[in-house]
C-alpha positions, -999 to +999 in steps of 0.1 A: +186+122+529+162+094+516+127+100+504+101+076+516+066+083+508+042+067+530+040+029+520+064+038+490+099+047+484+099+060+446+133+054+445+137+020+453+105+013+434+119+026+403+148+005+405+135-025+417+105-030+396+118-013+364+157-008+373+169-034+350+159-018+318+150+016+330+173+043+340+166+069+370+186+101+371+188+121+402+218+152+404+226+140+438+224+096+440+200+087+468+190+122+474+153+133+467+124+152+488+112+138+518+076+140+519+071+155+555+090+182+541+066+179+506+036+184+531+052+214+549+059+230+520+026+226+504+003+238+536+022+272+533+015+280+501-023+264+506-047+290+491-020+305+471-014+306+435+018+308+437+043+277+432+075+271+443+109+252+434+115+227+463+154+221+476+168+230+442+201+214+448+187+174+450+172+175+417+183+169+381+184+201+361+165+201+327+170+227+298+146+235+267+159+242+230+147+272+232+139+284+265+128+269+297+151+253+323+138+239+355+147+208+376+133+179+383+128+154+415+140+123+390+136+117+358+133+084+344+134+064+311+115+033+308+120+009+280+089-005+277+053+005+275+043-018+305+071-005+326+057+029+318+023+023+330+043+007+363+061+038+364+031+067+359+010+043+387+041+046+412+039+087+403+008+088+410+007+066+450+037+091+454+010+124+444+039+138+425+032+159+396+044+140+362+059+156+331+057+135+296+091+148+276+098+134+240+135+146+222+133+183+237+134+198+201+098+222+216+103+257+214+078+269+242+093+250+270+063+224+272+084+192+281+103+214+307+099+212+342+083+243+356+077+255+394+053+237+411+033+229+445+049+190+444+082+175+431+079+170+397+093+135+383+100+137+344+092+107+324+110+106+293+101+085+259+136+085+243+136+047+248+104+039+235+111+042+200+092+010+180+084+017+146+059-011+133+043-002+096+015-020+089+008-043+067+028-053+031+018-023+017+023+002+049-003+024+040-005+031+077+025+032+107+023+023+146+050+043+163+058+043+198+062+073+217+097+082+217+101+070+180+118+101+161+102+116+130+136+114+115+133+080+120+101+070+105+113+085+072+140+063+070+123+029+083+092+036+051+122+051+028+124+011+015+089+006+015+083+035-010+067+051+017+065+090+028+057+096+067+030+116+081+049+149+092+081+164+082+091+196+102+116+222+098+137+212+131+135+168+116+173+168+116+173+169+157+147+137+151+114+151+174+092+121+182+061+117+171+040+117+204+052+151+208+039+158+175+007+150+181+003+166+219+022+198+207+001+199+172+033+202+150+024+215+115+055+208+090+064+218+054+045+196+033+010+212+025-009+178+017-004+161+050-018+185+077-007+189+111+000+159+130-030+144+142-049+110+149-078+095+162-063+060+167-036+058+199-031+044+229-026+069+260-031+067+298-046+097+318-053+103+352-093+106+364-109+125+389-100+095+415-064+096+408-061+068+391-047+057+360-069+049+329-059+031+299-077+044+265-073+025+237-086+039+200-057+018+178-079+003+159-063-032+165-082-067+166-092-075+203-066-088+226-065-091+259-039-070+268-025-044+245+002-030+260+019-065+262+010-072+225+026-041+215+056-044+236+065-081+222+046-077+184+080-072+158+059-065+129+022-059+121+000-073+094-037-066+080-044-089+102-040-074+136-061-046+124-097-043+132-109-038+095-141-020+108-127+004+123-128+041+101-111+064+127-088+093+110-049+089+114-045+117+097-063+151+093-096+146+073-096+169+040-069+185+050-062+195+008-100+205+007-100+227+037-067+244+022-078+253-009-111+274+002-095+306+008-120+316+033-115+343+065-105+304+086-070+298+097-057+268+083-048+249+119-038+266+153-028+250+186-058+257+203-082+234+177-104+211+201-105+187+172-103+155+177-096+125+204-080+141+239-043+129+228-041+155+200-029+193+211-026+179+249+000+190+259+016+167+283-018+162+300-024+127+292+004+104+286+007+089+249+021+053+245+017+043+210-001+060+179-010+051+140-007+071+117-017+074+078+013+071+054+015+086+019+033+074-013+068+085-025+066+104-056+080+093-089+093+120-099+103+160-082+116+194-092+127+220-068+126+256-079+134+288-060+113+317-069+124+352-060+094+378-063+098+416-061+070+421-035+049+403-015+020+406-034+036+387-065+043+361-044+013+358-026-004+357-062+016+327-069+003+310-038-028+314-047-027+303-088-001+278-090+002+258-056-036+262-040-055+264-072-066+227-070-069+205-040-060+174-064-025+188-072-010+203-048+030+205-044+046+188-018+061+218-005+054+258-002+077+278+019+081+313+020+112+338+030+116+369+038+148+389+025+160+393+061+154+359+067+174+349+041+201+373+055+199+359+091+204+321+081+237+331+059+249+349+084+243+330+114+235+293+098+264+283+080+280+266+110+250+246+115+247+236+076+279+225+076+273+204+107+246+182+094+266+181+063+297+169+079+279+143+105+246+132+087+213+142+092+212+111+119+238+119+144+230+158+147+207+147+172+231+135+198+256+167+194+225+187+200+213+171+229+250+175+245+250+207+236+219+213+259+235+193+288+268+213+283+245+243+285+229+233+319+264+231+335+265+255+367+292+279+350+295+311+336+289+322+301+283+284+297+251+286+275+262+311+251+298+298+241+281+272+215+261+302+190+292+325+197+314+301+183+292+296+156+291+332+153+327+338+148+333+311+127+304+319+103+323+338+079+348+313+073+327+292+061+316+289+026+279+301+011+256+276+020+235+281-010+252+278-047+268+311-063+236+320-085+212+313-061+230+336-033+231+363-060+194+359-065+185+355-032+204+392-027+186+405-057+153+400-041+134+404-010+109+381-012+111+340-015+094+309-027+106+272-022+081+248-041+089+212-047+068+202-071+063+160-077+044+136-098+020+106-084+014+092-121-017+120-130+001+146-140+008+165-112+040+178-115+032+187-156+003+208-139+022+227-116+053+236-140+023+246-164+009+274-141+043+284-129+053+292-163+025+314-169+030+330-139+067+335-150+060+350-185+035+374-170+059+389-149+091+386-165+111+414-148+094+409-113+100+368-108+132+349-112+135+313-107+160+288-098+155+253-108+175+227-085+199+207-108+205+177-084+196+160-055+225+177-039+216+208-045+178+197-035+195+193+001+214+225+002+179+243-001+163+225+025+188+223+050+194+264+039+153+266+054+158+244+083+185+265+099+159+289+103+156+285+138+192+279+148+203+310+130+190+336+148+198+324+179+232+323+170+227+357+154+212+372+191+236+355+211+267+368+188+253+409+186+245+403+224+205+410+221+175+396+227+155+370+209+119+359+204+101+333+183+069+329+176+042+312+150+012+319+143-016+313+115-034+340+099-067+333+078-064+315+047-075+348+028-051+371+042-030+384+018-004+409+034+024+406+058+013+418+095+026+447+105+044+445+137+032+473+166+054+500+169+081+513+196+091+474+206+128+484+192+125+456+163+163+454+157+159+423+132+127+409+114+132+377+100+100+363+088+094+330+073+064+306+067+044+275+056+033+295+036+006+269+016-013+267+049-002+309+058+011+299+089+042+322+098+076+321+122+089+355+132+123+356+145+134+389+162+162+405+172+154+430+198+168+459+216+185+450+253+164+478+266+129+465+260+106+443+278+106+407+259+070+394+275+056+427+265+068+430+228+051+393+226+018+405+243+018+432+219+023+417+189-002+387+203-030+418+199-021+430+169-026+387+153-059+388+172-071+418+160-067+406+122-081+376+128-052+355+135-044+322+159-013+321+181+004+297+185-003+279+156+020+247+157+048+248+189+022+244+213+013+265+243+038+256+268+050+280+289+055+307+265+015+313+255-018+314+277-043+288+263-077+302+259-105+293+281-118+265+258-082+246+260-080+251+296-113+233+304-104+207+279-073+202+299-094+201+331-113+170+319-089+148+307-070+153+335-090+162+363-062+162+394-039+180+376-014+157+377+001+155+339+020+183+331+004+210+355+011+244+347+012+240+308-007+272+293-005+296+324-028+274+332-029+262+372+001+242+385-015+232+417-030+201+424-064+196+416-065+231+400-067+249+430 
């Protein structure tokens, strides 16, 4: 059966007007909804707030990271930013609901498609993926949608450049629009969260039509979009020197440092032009973004504490005593934690060991279409694999370090680096004193090479992975979640009781107090609960959930977000149900 949408076939306009460079993806080819049977569908659920999947079987199925799998009417790649705006304009003549998706690395199921009261038609950025710095000096970046964190490293790497955001989850390569719509935090403390006030997005007003806002920043040209889509490089030149918007979050050092009863950032934060924390809700094309010098010089140490207290006392006198030298990264971990990632994250370690940090992100994304495949057992056979093999694999970590790491329950990772004033002399300073005030309670592992630099870093950023292989290989439930507590709170939370807490693994940016909790939970409770529960108990201290994975379909966006939501996108066609927020049109 062929779709065709009064004075549009979406199908044939796709390929016709954007076929030669973009791809369309439908599970069936040539099959899609017909729109009597969209209207038919839609006037009996009118008045209800219920949504529904419509004729399953035509569409291309979609899986999250994490969670989330849905399906999707088509979903489409364009290569270009004009062929985008041709593609969003046919979306919206066809009154389809429209679903901005960057690498799928989220963890909430934001770039998912969901149930809805129209077919929903993902768009995907992975081909947009320009990376233009600026300028000789490229104190400042212009990447395209799709363009992968990951990626932006290694394009400033020879200009002695650092990028705006690295995050825990960088070796699957998550682009940088999603970044900014998902407010992604990261590991290094002197950056902030990803955020900017210069970009170029399109979103839908109350008319249903397509608006173009433009706050890049560039010289005046007459059409941007083109510009951008043919520029190869950019020069102080093209840039409008008058123009003082952030790319990055103001003060973000300064607002660190005051250990005050304020969280540090949260996904809810209304700061800011409407691209940053939306969510899907407007469309982002293109974005600058503030870059930060390379140091000259870095030392990694390990510090094991004996309680938590010790090493929230370290927090606060060696890496947040100053907002002039801070270290580039501050990472907590939790004994457990460490437990979970040796036991369940070897596989994974070894992985981005044996293939490069580059390639991981092509074995991951097959992993999710192999998971998506309509057979049994089909999206568990990956983590218990890596399950079963885990023991015969070598210790991630080297031999002392492990021994320490069991010695202790509670752990620091601090890279400390020098800019040319002293910083890293600074640092080492106050952790010395720390060290010989507490000589029996703190040990401390200095990194001896850039190899073994890696090993610690990769050993944190299998966080995630591991205890999903962990849960899927014990055969229990999982749940993730982040959230920020206020820069002055100085304990771990405790968790509610009776929610059958099997496994707590507990881990953090811990500079900006900003936690993950990965738990392993008994088969017999309810999942949605134990999160509502624990949701209370952050909310009742003070605390901000989510804090940097976004809202998607996991969390309920306050009130504030909601109508935020509402008035960048008034028809509710970007993204609609994001938030438990309404998936019908117009918000109805």
């Amino acid at each position: 059966m062929t779709v065709r949408f009064p004075g549009l076939n979406l199908q044939n306009y796709l390929k016709k007007e954007v076929g030669a460079v973009a791809t369309v993806r439908t599970k069936s080819r040539g099959q899609l909804v017909d729109h009597d049977m969209q209207i038919k569908i839609g006037s009996r659920f009118e008045g209800v707030a219920t949504s529904v999947y419509i004729t399953q079987r035509t569409r291309a199925e979609e899986t999250g990271t994490m969670v989330g799998k849905g399906h999707a009417m088509v979903v489409v790649r364009p290569g270009t930013l004009q062929e985008t705006m041709k593609v969003l304009e046919a979306c919206l003549n066809a009154e389809v609901a429209i679903l901005p998706q960057g690498a799928k690395t989220g963890i909430t199921g934001g770039s998912v498609p969901r149930p809805c009261d129209r077919p929903m038609v993902v768009i995907s950025t992975q081909r947009l993926q320009k990376i233009l710095p600026i300028g000789d000096e490229a104190k400042q970046v212009l990447c395209f949608a799709g363009a992968g964190i990951f990626s932006v490293q290694e394009t400033l790497k020879p200009l002695n450049r650092d990028s705006h955001s690295v995050l825990g989850s960088i070796f699957l390569n998550p682009s940088v629009a999603a970044g900014v719509a998902f407010g992604s935090g990261g590991t290094q403390i002197h950056k902030g969260p990803a955020f900017t006030n210069r970009a170029l997005y399109c979103r839908v007003d109350a008319n249903g039509q397509l608006k173009l806002v433009n706050t890049l920043g560039l010289n005046a040209h007459e059409d941007v979009v083109a510009f951008l889509d043919n520029a190869q490089a950019l020069s102080s030149k093209d840039m409008d020197a008058k123009c003082t918007r952030a790319a990055s979050w103001p003060k973000y050092p300064q607002h660190l440092t005051k250990l005050d009863g304020q969280v540090s950032r949260y996904n809810a934060d209304l700061t800011g032009e409407d691209c940053n924390r939306s969510e899907g809700k407007v469309f982002i094309l293109a974005t600058i973004h503030d870059t930060f010098p390379m140091p000259q010089e870095s030392k990694m140490v390990w510090v094991s504490c004996k309680d938590f207290a010790t090493a929230n006392h370290i927090k606060q006198k060696v890496a947040l005593a100053s907002p002039n030298c801070l270290p580039k990264q501050f990472e907590y971990m939790g004994r457990e934690q460490f437990d979970c990632v040796d036991q369940g994250g070897r596989g994974i370690i070894k992985l981005i060991e044996m293939v490069g940090m580059s390639n991981l992100g092509t074995l991951w994304n097959f992993k999710l279409k192999f998971e998506s495949l309509p057979l049994p057992f089909v999206n568990i056979i990956a983590d218990k694999l890596l399950w079963y093999l885990n023991s015969a694999i070598p210790e991630s970590l080297p031999k002392p370090l492990m021994e320490q790491g069991r010695k202790f329950d509670h752990h620091l990772i601090m890279e400390m680096t020098e800019f040319g004033n002293g910083e890293l002399k600074q640092l080492d300073e106050r952790l010395q004193r720390q060290l010989a005030l507490n000589p029996g309670d703190i040990s401390c592992y200095v990194c001896q090479d850039a190899f073994e630099k890696s090993r610690v870093m990769l050993f944190r950023f299998a966080v995630q992975p591991s205890i999903q292989t962990i849960t899927v290989g014990k055969g229990r439930q999982g749940l993730i979640i982040d959230y920020a507590m206020p820069k002055n709170f100085d304990r771990i939370l405790e968790m509610p009781k009776d929610c059958d807490i099997e496994m707590r693994c507990l881990c953090s940016h811990f500079g900006c107090n900003v936690f993950h909790e990965s738990l392993m939970l008994s088969n017999d409770v309810d999942v949605k609960e134990v999160k509502k529960r624990i949701k209370q108990v952050i909310d009742e201290a003070g605390g901000k959930l989510p804090a940097e994975h976004g809202h998607g379909t996991e969390y309920e966006a306050p009130c504030s977000t909601q109508e935020r939501w509402k008035r960048i996108d008034p028809t509710n066609s970007m993204n609609p149900g994001v938030g438990h927020s309404s998936s019908l049109k117009g918000y109805l």
